[in-house]
N, C-alpha and C positions, 0 to 999 in steps of 0.2 A: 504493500500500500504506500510505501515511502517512494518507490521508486520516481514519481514522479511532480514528489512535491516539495521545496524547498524551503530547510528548516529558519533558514535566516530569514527569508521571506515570512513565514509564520510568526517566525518571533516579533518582527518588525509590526506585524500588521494586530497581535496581542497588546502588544507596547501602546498600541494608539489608542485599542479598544480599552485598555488601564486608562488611560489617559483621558477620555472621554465620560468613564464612570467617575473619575475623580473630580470631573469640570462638576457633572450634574449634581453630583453631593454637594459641592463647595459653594453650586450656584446659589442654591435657596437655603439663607440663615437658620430658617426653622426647622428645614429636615438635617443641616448640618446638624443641629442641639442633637436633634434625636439618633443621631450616628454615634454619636463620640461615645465611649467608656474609656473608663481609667484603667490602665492595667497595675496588676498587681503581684509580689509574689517573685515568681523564678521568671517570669515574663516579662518583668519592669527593667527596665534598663537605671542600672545605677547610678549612671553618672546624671542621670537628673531627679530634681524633686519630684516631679510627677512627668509619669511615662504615658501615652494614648492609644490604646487602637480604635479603630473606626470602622464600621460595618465596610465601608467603601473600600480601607484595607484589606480586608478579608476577602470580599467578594470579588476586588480587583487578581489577589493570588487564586481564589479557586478558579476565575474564570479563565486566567490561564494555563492552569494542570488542566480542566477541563481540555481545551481547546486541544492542547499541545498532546495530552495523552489520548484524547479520539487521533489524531492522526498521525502520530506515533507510538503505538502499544505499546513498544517495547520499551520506553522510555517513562512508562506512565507512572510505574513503584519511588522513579529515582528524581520525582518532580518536588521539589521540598522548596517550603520558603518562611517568613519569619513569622506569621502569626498562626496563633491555636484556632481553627474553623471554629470553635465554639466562644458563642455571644449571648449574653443575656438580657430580654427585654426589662422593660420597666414594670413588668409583673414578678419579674424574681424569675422566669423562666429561663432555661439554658436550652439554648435552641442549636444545631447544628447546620453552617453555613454550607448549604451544596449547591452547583449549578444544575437544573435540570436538565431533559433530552428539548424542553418546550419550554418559549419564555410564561407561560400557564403556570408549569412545577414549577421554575425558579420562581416566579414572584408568589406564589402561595408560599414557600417558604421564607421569602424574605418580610411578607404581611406579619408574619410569627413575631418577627422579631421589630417589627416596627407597629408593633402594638394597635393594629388595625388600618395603616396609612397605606389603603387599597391604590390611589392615582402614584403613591411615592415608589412601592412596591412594584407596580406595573411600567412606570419609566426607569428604576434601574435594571429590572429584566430585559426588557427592550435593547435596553445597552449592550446587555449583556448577549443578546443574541442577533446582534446587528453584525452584518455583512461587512467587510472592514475592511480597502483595499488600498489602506495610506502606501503600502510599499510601492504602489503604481505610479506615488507623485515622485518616488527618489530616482537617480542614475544611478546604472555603473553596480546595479546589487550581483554579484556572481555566481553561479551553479556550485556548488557544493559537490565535492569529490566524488565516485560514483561506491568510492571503496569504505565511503564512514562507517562506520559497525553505529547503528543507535543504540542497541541492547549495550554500550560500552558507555553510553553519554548520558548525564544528571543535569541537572538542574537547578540554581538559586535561584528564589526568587525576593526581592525586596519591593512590594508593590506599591505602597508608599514612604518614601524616606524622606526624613523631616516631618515626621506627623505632626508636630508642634507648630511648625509652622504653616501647615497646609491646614490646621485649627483655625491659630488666629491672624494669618492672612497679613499680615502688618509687614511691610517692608521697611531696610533702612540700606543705604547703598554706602558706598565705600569712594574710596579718593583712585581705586583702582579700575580702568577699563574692563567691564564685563564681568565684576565680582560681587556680587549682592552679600551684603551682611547677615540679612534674614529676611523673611518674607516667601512669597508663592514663588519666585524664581530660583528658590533653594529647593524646593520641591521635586525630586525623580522618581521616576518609578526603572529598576534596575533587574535587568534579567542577565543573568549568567552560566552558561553551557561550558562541560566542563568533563573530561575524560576519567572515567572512573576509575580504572586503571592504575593511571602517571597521577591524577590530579591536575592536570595541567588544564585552563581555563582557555577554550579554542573559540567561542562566538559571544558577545559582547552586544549588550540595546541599554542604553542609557538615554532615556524620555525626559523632558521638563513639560509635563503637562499645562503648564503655565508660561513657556517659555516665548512667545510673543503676545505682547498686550493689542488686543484689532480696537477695541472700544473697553467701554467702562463694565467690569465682569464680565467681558469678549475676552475667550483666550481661544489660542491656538500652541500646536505642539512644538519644541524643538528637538530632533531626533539624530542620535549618535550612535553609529556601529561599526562595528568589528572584526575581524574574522582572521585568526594566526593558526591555521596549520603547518603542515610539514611541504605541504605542495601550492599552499594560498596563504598569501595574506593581504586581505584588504580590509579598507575603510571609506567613509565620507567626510571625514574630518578636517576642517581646515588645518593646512601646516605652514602658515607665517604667524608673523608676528607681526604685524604692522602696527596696532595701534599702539605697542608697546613703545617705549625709548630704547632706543642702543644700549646694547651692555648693562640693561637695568633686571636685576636678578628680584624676583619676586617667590617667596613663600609662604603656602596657603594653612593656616592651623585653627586648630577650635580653639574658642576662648578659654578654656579650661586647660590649655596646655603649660606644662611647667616652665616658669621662668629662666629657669638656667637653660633650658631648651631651646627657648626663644632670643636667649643673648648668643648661643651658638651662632646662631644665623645673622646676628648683629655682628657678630666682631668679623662674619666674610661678606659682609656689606649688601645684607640681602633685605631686603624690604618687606614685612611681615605685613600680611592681611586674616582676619578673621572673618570666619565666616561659617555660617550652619549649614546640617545635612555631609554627611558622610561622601554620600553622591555626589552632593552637588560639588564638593573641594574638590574630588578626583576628577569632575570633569572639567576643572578649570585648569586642570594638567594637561589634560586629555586635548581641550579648546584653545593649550599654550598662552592662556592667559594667566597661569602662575607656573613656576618652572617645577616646583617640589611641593607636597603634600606629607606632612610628616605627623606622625604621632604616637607619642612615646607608649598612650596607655592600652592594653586590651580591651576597649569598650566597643571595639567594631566587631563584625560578625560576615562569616560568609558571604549571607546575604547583600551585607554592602560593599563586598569587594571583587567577587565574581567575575561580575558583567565587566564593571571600568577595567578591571584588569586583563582582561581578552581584549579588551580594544587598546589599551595601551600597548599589549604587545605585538600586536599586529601594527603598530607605528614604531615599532623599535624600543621601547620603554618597560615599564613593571610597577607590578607594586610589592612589595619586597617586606620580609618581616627583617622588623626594626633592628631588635637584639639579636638574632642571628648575624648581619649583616655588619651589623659594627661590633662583633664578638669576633667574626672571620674575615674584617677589616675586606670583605667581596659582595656582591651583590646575593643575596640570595631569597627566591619566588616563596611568594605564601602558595601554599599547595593545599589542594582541596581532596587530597586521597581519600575515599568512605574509610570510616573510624566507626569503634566499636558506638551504639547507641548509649553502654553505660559508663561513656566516660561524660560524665557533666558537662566538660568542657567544648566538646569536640564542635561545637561552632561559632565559636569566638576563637577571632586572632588575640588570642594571649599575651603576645610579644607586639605589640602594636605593630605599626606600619609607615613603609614610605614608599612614596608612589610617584616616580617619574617620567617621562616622556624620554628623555635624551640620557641614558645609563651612564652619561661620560663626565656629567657634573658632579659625581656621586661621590670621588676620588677625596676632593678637599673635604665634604662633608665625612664622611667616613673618617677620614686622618683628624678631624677638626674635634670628632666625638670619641676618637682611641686616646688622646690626649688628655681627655678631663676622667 
């Protein structure tokens, strides 16, 4: 059934159909309210006060396992991504997020969980089983090898990254060409294809479903891919740097990052920018609008490195764990090899991360951090 249908093209064209579910939720304030819960527990992410998921989340990851595992079977066990399908309404009910064969099933179950909102339920089904053919507007997408094994290739998914700020929607921009501080343009939804095998991250979709403003709550998509085999590697990526300055070295870190970290990159005259969303930093590597992406703590996760990091290296680049790499003073890949389920850990990058486009900057940074 694969034979003649191409995976990157699907993935492309899921990416928009996230992207599109996450417009409809964010459109209308009142069914936003009625999306949001707080996560809690081994789901919270710690580095902040309060962690979110969103019905929109969920339903954006299962409609992609859906999609992906109807037309690749064999790929359908190894579809994984960040949130738990189960949500509970405002009755106390724990309802289980599935997509149906009809958008009928899907919105009866998603009524459950939105507490009777029949017109809200039947337009994100709709979404949900809408015909979706964005990869028609891109060039240059390539045929995929004839020799891929699918039963070999898994799946991240991170269907909305920055939930926080895809919540409360507030922008604040930066002194930097094309680096938003926080706000809906920090927003990605991030898919990543990934060799079970090696580990090694081969196809890459990095969405800002908010990533061009057309009018006032008018958005439209901005879409990045990737593709690094052993026989292909492509992308749609811009690769200048024009709007930047000559010789002006830029690095992109979460507010939260350690200060002696940060004067690292001070004393090699690198100019720090802050900014939310996991995704959204790595694509500002990825869009050569920041040159490095660094971060010392484990609080990232499969899910948010996956994708960016198939498209990085199909540009010649990586995202590389931290302490390994300044332990062995060399570049070395976060690797997504299946791990046993009972190690707690097995999807968080532990050793944080750094993520570059150009591997040859990496030299003085590395010598800069064996030093201290």
């Amino acid at each position: 059934m694969t034979e003649n249908i191409n995976l990157l093209r699907v993935l492309i064209n899921c990416a928009e159909k996230a992207a599109n579910i996450a417009r409809v939720c964010r459109s209308n304030e009142d069914l936003l309210a009625l999306l949001v819960q707080e996560k809690t527990g081994a789901e919270a992410n710690q580095r902040f006060e309060h962690d979110f998921k969103t019905l929109a989340d969920v339903l954006i990851q299962e409609t992609i396992r859906h999609e992906v595992g109807k037309l690749f079977p064999e790929m359908r066990e190894a579809i994984l991504g960040e949130e738990s399908t189960h949500f509970t309404n405002k009755l106390g009910q724990e309802i289980v997020i599935a997509v149906g064969d009809t958008a009928v099933e899907t919105a009866a179950g998603l009524e459950a969980v939105l507490d009777g909102h029949t017109k809200a339920a039947e337009a994100l089904a709709a979404e949900v089983h809408r015909n979706v053919d964005y990869d028609s507007t891109l060039e240059n997408i390539p045929d995929l090898p004839e020799t891929l094994d699918y039963s070999n290739l898994g799946v991240w998914i991170d269907p909305i990254d920055a939930t926080a700020e895809y919540i409360s929607g507030d922008s604040i921009f930066t002194d930097f060409p094309g680096i938003t501080s926080t706000g809906l343009d920090c927003v990605t939804v991030l898919i990543g294809v990934y060799e079970r095998d090696s580990g090694v991250p081969i196809i890459g979709i990095v969405s800002q479903p908010f990533g061009q403003k057309l009018k006032e709550n008018v958005y439209s998509s901005s879409l990045n891919w990737g593709v690094c085999l052993p026989t292909l590697k492509s992308h749609n990526c811009k690769s200048d740097s024009s709007e930047r300055r000559a010789n002006r070295k830029i690095g992109i870190f979460s507010t939260s990052e350690k200060a002696e970290i940060l004067q690292h990159f001070l004393d090699l005259n690198y100019e720090l920018a802050f900014s939310a969303g996991a995704g959204h930093k790595a694509l500002k590597v990825i869009c050569n609008e920041a040159d490095i992406y660094l971060l010392s703590k484990g609080s990232t996760f499969r899910w948010d490195t996956c994708g960016p990091q198939a498209i990085l290296r199909a540009l010649g680049g990586d995202v590389l764990d931290y302490v390994a790499s300044i332990k062995q003073q060399l570049p070395v890949p976060i690797n997504y090899i299946d791990k046993s389920e009972s190690d707690a850990d097995w999807k968080r990058n532990s050793n944080g991360l750094i993520a570059v486009r150009d591997l040859a900057i990496l030299n003085e940074i590395l010598n800069k951090f064996a030093e201290n």
